[in-house]
N, C-alpha and C positions, 0 to 999 in steps of 0.2 A: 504494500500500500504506500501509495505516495503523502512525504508530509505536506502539513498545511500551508508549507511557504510554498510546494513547487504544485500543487491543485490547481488546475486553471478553474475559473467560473465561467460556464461555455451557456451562452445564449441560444436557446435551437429554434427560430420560428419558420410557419407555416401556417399558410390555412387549412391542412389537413393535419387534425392531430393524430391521427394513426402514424404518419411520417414523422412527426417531431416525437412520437413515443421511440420510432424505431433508433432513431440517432443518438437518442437519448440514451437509449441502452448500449449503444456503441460507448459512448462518450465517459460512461460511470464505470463499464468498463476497464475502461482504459486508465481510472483512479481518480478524475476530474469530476466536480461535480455539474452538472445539468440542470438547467432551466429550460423547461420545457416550456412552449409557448405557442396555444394557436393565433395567429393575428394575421392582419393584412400587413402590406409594406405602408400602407400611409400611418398604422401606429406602432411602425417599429422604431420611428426615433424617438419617441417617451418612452416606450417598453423600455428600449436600452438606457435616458437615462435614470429610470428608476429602478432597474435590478443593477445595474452597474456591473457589467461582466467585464471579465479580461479578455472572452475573445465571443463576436456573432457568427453561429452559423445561418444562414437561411437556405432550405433546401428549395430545388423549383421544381414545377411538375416535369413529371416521368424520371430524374434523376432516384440515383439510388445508391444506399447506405455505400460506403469505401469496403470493399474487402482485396485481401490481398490477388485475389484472381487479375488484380489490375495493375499489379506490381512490377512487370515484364518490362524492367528499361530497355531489353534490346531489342524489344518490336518494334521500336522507332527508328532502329538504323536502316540503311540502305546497304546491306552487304552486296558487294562486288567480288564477281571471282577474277580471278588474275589469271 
């Protein structure tokens, strides 16, 4: 478990809370604690400064939780054969 100096406070909105429940559970996870939030973006600049987090996530529709299936730095090369 991580101590209380290195915890981020991770902001998660959306207007679907099934999706900010799922990030959320990434996010605790991971030792940080979550703030789950369903909202539009026109009240996420009060959301934020009234929880006061260290870091926003906002997911958008059709995106999906991070897992490492998406890890692959060398899918991005262009390998050349010589």
């Amino acid at each position: 478990m991580l101590e209380d100096t290195e915890r981020l406070r991770i902001l998660i909105a959306d207007g679907h809370l099934r999706r900010v429940h799922e990030v959320a559970e990434v996010v605790t996870k991971l030792g940080h604690e979550a703030i789950p939030r369903e909202t539009d973006l026109e009240a996420l600049g009060q959301l934020t400064s009234t929880e006061r987090p260290h870091v926003t996530i906002v997911t958008t529709p059709g995106s999906r939780v991070w897992t490492d299936d998406f890890s692959d730095v060398f899918s991005v090369f262009r390998w050349r054969s010589q």
